[in-house]
C-alpha positions in Angstrom: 10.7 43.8 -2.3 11.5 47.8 -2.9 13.2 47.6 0.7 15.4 45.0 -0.1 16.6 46.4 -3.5 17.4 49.8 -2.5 19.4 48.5 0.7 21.3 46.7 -1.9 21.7 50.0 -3.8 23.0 51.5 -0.7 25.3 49.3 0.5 27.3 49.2 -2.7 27.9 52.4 -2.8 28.5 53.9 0.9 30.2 50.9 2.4 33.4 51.6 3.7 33.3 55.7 2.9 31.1 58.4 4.3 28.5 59.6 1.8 25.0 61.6 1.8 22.6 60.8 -0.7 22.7 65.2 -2.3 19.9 64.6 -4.5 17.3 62.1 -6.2 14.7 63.1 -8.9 11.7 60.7 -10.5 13.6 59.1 -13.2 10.5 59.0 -15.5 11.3 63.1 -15.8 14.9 62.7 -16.7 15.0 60.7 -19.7 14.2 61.9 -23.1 12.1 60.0 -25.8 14.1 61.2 -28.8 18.1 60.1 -28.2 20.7 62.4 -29.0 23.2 62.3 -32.0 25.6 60.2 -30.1 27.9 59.3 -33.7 28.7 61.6 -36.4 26.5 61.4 -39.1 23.4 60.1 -37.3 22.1 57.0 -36.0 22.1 55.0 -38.9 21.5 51.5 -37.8 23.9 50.1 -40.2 26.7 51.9 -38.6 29.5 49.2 -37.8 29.1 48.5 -34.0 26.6 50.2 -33.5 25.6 50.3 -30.1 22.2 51.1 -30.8 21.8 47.6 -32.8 22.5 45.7 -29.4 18.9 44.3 -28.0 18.9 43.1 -24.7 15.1 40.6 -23.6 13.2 42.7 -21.6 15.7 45.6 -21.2 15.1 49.3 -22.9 17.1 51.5 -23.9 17.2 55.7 -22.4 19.0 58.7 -23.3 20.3 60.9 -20.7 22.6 64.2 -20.4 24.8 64.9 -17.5 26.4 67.8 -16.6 29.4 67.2 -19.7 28.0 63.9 -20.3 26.1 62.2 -22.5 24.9 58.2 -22.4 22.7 56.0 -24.4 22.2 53.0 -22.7 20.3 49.7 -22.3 18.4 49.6 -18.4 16.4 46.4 -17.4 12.6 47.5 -17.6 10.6 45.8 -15.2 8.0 48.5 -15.2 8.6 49.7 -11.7 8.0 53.2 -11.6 11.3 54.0 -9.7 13.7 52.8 -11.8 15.8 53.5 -13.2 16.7 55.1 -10.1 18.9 58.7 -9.7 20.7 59.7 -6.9 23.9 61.9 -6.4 26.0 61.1 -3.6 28.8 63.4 -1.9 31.5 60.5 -1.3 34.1 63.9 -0.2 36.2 64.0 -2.8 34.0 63.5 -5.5 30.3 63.7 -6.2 28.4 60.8 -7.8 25.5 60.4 -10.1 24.2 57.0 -10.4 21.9 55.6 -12.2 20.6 52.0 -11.7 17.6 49.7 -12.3 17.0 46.0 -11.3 16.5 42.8 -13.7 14.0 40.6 -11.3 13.7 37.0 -12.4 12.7 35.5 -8.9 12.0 36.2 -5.4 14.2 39.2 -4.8 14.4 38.2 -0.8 16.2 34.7 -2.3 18.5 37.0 -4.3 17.0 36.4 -7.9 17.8 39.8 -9.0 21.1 41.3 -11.0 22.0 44.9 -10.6 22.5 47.3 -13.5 24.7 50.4 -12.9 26.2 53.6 -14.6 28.4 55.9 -12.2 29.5 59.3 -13.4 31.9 60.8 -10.9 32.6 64.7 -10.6 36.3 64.8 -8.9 36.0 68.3 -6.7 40.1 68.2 -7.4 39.6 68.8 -11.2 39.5 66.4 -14.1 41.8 63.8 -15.0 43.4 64.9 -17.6 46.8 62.9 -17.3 47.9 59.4 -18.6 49.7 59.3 -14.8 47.1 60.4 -13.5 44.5 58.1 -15.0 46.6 55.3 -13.8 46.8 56.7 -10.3 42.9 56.9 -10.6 42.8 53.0 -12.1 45.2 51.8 -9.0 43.2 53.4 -6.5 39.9 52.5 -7.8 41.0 48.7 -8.0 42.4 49.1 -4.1 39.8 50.2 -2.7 37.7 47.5 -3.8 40.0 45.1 -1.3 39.4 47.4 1.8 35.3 46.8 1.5 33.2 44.3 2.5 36.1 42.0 2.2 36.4 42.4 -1.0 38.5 40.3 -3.4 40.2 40.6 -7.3 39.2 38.2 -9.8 40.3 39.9 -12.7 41.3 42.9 -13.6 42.6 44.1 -17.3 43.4 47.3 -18.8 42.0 47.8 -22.2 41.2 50.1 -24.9 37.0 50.0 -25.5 35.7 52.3 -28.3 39.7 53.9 -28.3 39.3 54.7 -24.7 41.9 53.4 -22.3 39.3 51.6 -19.7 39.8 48.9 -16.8 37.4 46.1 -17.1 37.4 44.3 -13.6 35.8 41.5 -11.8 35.5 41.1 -8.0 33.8 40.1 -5.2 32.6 40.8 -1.8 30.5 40.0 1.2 27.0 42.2 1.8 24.7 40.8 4.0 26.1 37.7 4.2 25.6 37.1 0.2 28.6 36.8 -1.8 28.5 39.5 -4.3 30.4 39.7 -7.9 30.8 43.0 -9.6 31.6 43.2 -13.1 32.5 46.6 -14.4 34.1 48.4 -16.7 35.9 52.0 -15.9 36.6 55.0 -18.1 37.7 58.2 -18.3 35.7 60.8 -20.2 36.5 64.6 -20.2 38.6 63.9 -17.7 36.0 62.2 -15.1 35.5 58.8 -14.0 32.6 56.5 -15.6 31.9 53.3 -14.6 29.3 50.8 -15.8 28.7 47.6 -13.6 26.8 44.7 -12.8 26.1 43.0 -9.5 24.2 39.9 -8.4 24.6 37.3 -5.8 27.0 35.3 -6.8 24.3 32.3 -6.7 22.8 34.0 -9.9 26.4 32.4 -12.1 25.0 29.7 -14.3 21.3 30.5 -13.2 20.4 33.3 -15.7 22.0 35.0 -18.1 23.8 38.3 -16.6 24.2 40.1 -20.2 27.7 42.1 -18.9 29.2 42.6 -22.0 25.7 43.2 -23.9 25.4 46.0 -21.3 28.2 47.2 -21.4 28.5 47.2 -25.7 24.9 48.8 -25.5 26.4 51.9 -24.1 26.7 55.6 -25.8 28.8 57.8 -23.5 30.9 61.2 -24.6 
């Protein structure tokens, strides 16, 4: 079962660039047990919005600090000891941090599994500081999607989440011979790119609830 998820893990990332997995560290040591102040004024829960009032079934939520950045967000927990999973990747013109744990429902080797992601890119070039180049950054992030796997658009939208201009997407692509969909939304903050996403096999739609925009509403990131 492991094998199968982390050549899933893999493939997403690396396909179609060259990449070298830099570091990975025992998630159970990076996360801590009391959460940041991620809002002004505290964590009150009857803050409007709050993320931290989101609950997802069967999903927990971890704190985590990252170079500039800091997240709160909601992670499947299937109590596998692994996840979620850490890994920094040199891609060559940016290193990646990702971190990433599975929602199992089924037999994994049938595909009954949905993929929970947060990428926080470090662009060697410097930060994106620039409305042009933020849209530069958006263009190219949404082309490059077409050139792997055969990938395809379904959607894509440019919006403003929590005041931040962001690009929610959909697409899908071909990995071993499953039809994927990705559903993500991309941000950038202090000036680097963050993305959160969800994959499955598109076989999941209608199956199971995929909780995209619970995921994605559970999140803390500055």
């Amino acid at each position: 079962m492991k094998k199968v998820i982390y050549l899933v893990l893999i493939l997403f990332i690396v396909s179609g660039c060259s990449s070298k997995v830099i570091q990975k560290e025992d998630p159970l040591n990076l996360f801590n047990d009391k959460p940041p102040v991620m809002v002004e004024g505290g964590l009150e829960e009857d803050i409007v919005d709050n993320p931290l009032t989101i609950k997802i079934p069967g999903f927990k939520r971890y704190f985590r600090s990252e170079n500039e950045i800091e997240f709160s967000l909601l992670f499947p927990n299937n109590n596998l000891p692994e996840e979620p999973i850490r890994r920094s990747l040199d891609l060559g013109d940016q290193i990646v941090t990702v971190y990433q744990a599975h929602r199992i429902f089924g037999d994994v080797n049938e595909g009954e599994y949905i993929q929970y992601n947060i990428f926080l890119g470090d662009i060697k070039a410097g930060k994106i500081l620039s409305k042009e180049s933020r849209e530069a950054y958006f263009k190219g992030y949404i082309e490059g999607r077409l050139i792997l796997n055969n990938g395809k658009i379904i959607s894509e939208e440019q919006i403003k989440f929590r005041d931040i201009e962001s690009l929610k997407f959909v697409y899908s692509d071909i990995m071993n011979n499953t039809t994927m969909t990705h559903k993500g939304l991309l941000s950038i903050i202090k000036g680097q790119p963050v993305s959160l996403t969800v994959v499955y096999p598109q076989s999941n739609e209608g199956k199971v609830d995929i909780y995209f925009e619970e995921f994605i509403n559970s999140s803390m990131i500055r």
